[in-house]
Every structure is written in structure tokens, then in C-alpha cells.
C-alpha positions in Angstrom: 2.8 -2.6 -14.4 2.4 1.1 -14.9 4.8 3.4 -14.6 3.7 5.5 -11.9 1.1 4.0 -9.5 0.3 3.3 -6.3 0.3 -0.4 -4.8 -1.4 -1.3 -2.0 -0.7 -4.9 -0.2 -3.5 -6.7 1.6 -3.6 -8.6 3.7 -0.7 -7.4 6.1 -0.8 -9.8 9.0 2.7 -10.5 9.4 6.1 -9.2 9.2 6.9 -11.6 7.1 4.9 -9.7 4.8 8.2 -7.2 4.3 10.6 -10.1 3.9 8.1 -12.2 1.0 7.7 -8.7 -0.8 11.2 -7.6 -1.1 11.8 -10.2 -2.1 9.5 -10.3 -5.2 10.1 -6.8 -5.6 14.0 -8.3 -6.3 12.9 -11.1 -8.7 10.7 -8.7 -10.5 13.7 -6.0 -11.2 11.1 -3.6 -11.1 12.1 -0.5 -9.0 9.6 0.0 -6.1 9.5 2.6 -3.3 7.8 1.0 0.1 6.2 3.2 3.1 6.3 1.7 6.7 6.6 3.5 10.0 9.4 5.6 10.9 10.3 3.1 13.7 11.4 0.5 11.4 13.8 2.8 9.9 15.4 3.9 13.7 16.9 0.3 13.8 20.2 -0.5 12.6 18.7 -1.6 9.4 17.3 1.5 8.5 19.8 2.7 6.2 20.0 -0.7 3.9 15.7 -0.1 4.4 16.1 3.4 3.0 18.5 2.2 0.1 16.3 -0.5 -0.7 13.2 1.8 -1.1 11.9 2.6 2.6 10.5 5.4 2.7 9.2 6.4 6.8 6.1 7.7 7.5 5.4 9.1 10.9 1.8 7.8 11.5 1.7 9.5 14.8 1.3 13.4 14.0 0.5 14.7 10.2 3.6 15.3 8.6 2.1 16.5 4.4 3.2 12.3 3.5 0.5 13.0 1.0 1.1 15.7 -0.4 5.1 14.6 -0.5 4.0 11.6 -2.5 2.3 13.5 -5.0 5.2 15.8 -5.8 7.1 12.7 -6.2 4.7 11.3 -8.8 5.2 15.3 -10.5 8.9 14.8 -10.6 9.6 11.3 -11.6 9.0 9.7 -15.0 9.0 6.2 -12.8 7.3 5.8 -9.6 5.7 3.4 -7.7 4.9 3.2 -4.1 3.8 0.4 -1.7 1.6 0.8 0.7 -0.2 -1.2 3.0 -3.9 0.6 3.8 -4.1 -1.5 7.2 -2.1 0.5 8.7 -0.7 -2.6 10.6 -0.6 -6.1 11.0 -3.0 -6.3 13.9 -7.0 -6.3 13.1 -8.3 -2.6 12.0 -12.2 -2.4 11.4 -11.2 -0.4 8.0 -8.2 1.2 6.2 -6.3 4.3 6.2 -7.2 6.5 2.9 -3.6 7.8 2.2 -3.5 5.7 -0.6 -6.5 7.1 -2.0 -5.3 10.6 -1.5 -2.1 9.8 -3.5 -3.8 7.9 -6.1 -6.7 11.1 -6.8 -4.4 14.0 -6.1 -1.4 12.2 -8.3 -3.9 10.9 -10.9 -2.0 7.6 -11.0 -3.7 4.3 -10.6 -3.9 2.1 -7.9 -2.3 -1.3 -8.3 -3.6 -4.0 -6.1 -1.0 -5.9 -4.9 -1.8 -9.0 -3.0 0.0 -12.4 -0.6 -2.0 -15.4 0.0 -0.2 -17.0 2.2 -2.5 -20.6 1.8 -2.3 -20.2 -1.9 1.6 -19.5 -1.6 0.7 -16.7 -4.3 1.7 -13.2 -4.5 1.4 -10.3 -7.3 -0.6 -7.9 -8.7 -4.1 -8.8 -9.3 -5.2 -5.5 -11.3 -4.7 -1.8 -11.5 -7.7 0.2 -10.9 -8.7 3.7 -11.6 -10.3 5.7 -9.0 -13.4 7.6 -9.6 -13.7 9.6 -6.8 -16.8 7.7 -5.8 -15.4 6.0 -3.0 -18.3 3.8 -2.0 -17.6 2.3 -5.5 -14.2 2.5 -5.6 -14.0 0.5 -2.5 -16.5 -2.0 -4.3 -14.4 -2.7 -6.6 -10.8 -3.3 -4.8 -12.9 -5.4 -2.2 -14.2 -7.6 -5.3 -10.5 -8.6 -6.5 -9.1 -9.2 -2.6 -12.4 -11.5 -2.4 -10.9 -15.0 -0.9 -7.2 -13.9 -0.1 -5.8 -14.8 2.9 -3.2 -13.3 5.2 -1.0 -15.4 7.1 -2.6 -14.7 10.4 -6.2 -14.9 8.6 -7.7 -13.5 12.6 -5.8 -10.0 12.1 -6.9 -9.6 8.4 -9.4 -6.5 8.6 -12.1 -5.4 5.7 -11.3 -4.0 2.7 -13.1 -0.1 3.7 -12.4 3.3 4.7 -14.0 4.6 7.4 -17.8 5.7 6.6 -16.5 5.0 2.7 -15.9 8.8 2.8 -12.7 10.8 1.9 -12.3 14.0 2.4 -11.3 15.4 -1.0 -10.5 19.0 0.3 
């Protein structure tokens, strides 16, 4: 596992999907930051979230999470954060790019993590360098996610960004 990357988790159907990774996160003693929406952290567990890792993200209104993530990549020797491209655990016809915005703009790779829930497997499938072709890019994370299953298989989404364009500016 590299040092600084960022991990993406597909499929995110569930909730569940928090509780199974924290916990691997724990059994792997590997220190991990996690984003999820802000609301998650305004319940009375968000301060045990935010010491385990949480980080909020307010997907309502821009608020430079980006550009916050790359800095923390610039001033940390060790750095990794989850991220789940979905955007949420209901169906979405493709994913958010944040996570490719990190990954270029920090230079770091992009780990693919992964739970297949009929498999009862989760991990890290590969780590891949993004080439700022995105059309490719995309290719080639779809290609390892090929066959893994969410625990709500119905809500599982594509692996794509929108028009497989990014806005690099």
C-alpha cells in the first residue's frame, strides 16, 4: 500500500459498507483518513467519526475539498484517503470525479479498494496511475471492479464519470 494515495471503495450500497471497512481499516493497522457527508458527522458520533479518520465533506455547495486534500497530500509524509466515487448508496448513472481531481493534482495513485459482499471479500485490488486520459483511465478501474458485487447489487451504479470528461482547469 503506498504511502500517499487515494482509495476509492466500490460498490457502496449499504451502510454497512462504513462498519465492514473500519473495520478492516482496524485489522490492517494501517492509518487511513475516510470522506463522508458532513451529516454523518452532526450526530453524536461525529467526534469518535472524526478521531477515527472522518473527514466531512459538504456535497451540497463547493467548499475547495479538492484542493484541501491536495495540500494534505503536500504536508504529510503518510496519507491516504477513502473515498467512495458514488457519491451514495443509492443508484447514480456515473461517479463523482473528486477522486480524480485529488489523485492528478496530488500526483498520488489511486488505490482501488473494493467489498463483495457475495464473495465475503474485501481489499485492495490494485493501485493505478492516472494518465490524464480519462476515457482510459476509467477503462482500466472498470476492468478490475469487473464482477464485484455490492450488497444491494440493484443500487450498484457504473464505474464512469460523467461524459468520461474532467475538467482539468
Amino acid at each position: 500500500m503506498p504511502a500517499k494515495c487515494v482509495v476509492i471503495l466500490y460498490p457502496h450500497t449499504s451502510n454497512w459498507d462504513l462498519v465492514t471497512g473500519m473495520l478492516a481499516i482496524w485489522a490492517l493497522a494501517i492509518r487511513f483518513r475516510w470522506a463522508a457527508k458532513d451529516t454523518l458527522f452532526a450526530t453524536p458520533l461525529g467526534p469518535l467519526f472524526r478521531r477515527w479518520g472522518g473527514i466531512p465533506v459538504n456535497r451540497r455547495v463547493r467548499t475547495g475539498f479538492s484542493a484541501a486534500m491536495r495540500d494534505a497530500f503536500v504536508d504529510h509524509n503518510e496519507f491516504r484517503v477513502v473515498i467512495a466515487p458514488e457519491g451514495t448508496r443509492s443508484y447514480a448513472p456515473y461517479w463523482k470525479s473528486g477522486f480524480y481531481h485529488i489523485a492528478r493534482a496530488s500526483r498520488v495513485p489511486v488505490a482501488l479498494g473494493f467489498i463483495d459482499y457475495p464473495r465475503r471479500e474485501l481489499g485492495i485490488l490494485h493501485c493505478v496511475d492516472l494518465t490524464g486520459n480519462v476515457a482510459a483511465d476509467m477503462a482500466e478501474i472498470a476492468s478490475h471492479y469487473r464482477g464485484r458485487i455490492g450488497k444491494h447489487p440493484a443500487q450498484q451504479g457504473p464505474v464512469r464519470l460523467h461524459d468520461d470528461t474532467v475538467d482539468e482547469g
